[in-house]
C-alpha positions as CSV (number, residue, x, y, z in Angstrom):
1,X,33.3,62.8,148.5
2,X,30.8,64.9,145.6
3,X,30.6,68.6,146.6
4,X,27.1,67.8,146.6
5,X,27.2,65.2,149.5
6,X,30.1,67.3,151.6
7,X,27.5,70.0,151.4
8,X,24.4,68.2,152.4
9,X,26.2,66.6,155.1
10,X,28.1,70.1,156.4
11,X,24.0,71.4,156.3
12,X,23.4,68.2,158.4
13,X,26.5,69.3,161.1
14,X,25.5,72.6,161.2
15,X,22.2,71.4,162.3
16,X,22.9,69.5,164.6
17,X,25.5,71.5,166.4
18,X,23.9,74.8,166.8
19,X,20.6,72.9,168.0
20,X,22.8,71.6,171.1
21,X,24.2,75.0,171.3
22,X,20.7,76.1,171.7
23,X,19.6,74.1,174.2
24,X,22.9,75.3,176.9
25,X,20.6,76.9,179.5
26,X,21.5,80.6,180.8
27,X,23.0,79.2,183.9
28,X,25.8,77.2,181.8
29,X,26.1,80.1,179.1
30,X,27.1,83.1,182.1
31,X,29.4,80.2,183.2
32,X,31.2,79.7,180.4
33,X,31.7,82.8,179.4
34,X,33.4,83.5,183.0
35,X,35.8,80.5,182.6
36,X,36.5,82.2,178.9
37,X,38.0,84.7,180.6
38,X,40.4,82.3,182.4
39,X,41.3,80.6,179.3
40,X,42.2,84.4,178.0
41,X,44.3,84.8,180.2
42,X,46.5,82.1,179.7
43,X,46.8,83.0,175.8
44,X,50.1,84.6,174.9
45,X,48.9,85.9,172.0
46,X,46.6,87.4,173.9
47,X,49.5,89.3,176.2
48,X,51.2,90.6,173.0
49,X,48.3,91.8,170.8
50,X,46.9,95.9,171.3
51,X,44.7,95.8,168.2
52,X,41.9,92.1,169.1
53,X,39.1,91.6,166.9
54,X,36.0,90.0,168.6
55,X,32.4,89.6,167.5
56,X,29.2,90.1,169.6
57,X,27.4,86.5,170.2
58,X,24.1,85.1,168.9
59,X,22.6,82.5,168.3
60,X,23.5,80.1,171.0
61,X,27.3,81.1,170.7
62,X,29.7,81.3,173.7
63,X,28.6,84.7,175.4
64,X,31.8,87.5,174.4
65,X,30.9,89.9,176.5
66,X,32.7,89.3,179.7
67,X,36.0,88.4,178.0
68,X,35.6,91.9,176.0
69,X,35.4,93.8,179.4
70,X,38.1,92.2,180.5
71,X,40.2,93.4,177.5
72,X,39.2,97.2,178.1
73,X,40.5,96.3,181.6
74,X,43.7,95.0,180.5
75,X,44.1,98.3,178.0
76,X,43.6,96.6,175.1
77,X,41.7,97.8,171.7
78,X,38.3,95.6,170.4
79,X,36.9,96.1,167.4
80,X,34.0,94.1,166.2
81,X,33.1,92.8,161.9
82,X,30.9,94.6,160.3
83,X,29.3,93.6,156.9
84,X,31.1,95.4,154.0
85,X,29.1,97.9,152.4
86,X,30.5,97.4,149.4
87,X,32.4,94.5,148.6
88,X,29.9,91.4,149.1
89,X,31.0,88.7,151.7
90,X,33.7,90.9,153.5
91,X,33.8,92.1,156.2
92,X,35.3,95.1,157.9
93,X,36.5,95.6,161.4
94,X,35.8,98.5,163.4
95,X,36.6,100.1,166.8
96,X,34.4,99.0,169.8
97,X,34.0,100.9,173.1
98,X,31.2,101.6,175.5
99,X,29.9,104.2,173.8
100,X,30.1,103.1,170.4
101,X,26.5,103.6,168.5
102,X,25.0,99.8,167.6
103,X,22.6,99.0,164.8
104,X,21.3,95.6,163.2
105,X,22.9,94.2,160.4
106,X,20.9,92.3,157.5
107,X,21.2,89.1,160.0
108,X,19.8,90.8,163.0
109,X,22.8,90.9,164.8
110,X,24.2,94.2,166.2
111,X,27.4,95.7,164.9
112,X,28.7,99.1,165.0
113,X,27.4,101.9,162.8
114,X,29.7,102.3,159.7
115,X,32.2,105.4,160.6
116,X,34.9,105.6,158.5
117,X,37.4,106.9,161.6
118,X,36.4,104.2,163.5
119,X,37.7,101.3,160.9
120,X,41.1,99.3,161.1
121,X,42.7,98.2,158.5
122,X,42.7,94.4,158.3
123,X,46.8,94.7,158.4
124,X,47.2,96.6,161.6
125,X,45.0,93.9,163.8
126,X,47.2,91.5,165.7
127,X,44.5,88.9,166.8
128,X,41.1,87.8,165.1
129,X,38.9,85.4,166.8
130,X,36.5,84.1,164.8
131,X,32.9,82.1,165.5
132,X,32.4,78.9,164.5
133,X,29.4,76.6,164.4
134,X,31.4,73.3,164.9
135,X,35.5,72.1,164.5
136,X,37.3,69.0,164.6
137,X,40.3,67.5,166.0
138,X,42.4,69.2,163.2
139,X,41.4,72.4,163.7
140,X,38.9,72.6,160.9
141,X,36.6,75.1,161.3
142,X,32.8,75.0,160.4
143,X,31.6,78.3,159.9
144,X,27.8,79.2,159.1
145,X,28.1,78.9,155.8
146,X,28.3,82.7,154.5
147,X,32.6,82.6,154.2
148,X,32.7,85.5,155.6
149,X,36.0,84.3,157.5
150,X,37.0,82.4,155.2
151,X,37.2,85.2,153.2
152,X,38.9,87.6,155.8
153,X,41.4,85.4,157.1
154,X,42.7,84.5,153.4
155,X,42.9,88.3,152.6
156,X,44.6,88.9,156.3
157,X,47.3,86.2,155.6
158,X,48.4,88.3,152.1
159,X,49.0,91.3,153.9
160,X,50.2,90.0,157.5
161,X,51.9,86.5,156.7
162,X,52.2,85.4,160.8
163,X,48.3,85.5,160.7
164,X,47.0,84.8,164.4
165,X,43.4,83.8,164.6
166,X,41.7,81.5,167.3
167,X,38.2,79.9,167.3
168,X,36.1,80.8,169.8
169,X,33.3,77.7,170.7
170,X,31.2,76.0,173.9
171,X,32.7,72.4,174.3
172,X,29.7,70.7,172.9
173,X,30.3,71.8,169.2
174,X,33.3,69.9,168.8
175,X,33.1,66.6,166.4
176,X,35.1,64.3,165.6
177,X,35.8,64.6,161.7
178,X,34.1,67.2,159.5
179,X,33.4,67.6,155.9
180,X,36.6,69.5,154.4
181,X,36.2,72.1,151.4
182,X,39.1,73.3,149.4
183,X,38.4,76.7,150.7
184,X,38.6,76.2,154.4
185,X,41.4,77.9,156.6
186,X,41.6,75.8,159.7
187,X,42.6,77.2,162.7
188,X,45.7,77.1,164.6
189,X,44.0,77.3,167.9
190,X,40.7,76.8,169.1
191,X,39.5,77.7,172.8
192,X,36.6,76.9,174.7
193,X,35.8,77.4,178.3
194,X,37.8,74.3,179.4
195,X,40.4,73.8,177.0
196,X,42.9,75.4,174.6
197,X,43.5,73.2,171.2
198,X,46.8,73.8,169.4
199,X,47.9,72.3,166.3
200,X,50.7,75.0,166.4
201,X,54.1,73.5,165.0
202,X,56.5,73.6,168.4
């Protein structure tokens, strides 16, 4: 397949998926993200991380919120990406509590304000779940197109070689088969509110 067609046609998914994500009414969404939390607790990488890293929904995506309580409940440490000020399409994680100072980022979603004491090291995270647009019965992982993951998980694997990081996604943006690029990372595990997917080696 011509880069030029896998792109067109991962435009075309990418479309289509987050459109049906849009349309999940508020009911479904404050469901979902309540049966996330069951699905979290099932995760045994879940049970042996400290240090998770999250993200803060938009767009249609699979409410966090709940599931992030829930981890402050369970003592664990959440820190959420924020865009790298200096190094274009990185990202960099940083601590999350209640109290931590929000602002916009360049794509209007909030992230904490950049403190210095409040970063983490990529190396020290134990978990990273990641957002996806759509995935596949492989575990490939459609993302919206900026690499920022991409990008993050490559550069986590160097320094932490047992890399744990699990999709995050509503039932409806799973697909079949998608487009492939030499530069995707797919996932290992992928939960949604119903159902943990593992292509994990036993």
């Amino acid at each position: 397949m011509s880069e030029h067609h896998t792109g067109s046609s991962r435009s075309n998914f990418r479309t289509e998926i987050r459109k049906r994500r849009n349309q999940l009414t508020s009911d479904f969404q404050q469901h979902a993200a309540h049966e996330l939390i069951h699905q979290f607790r099932q995760l045994p990488e879940v049970k042996i991380s400290q240090h998770i890293a999250l993200y803060l929904s938009s767009d249609g995506e699979l409410d966090t919120q709940p599931v992030i309580h829930w981890l402050w409940q369970q003592g664990k440490s959440v820190y959420l990406p924020v865009i790298h000020p200096f190094s274009p399409g990185h990202l960099l994680f940083l601590k999350y509590t209640q109290n931590t100072c929000m602002v916009p980022n360049r794509y209007g979603i909030q992230e904490p304000r950049l403190r210095k004491a409040d970063v983490l090291p990529i190396q020290y995270l134990d978990l990273i779940f990641t957002p996806l647009v759509g995935f596949d019965a492989t575990g490939q992982r459609l993302g919206m197109g900026g690499g920022y993951y991409d990008r993050t998980l490559a550069e986590w694997k160097k320094v932490k070689p047992v890399v744990r990081a699990i999709g995050l996604a509503h039932d409806c943006q799973y697909v079949d088969k998608l487009p492939v690029e030499s530069w995707d990372i797919p996932l290992p595990k992928i939960v949604t509110p119903t159902k943990i997917w593992s292509w994990e080696s036993s």
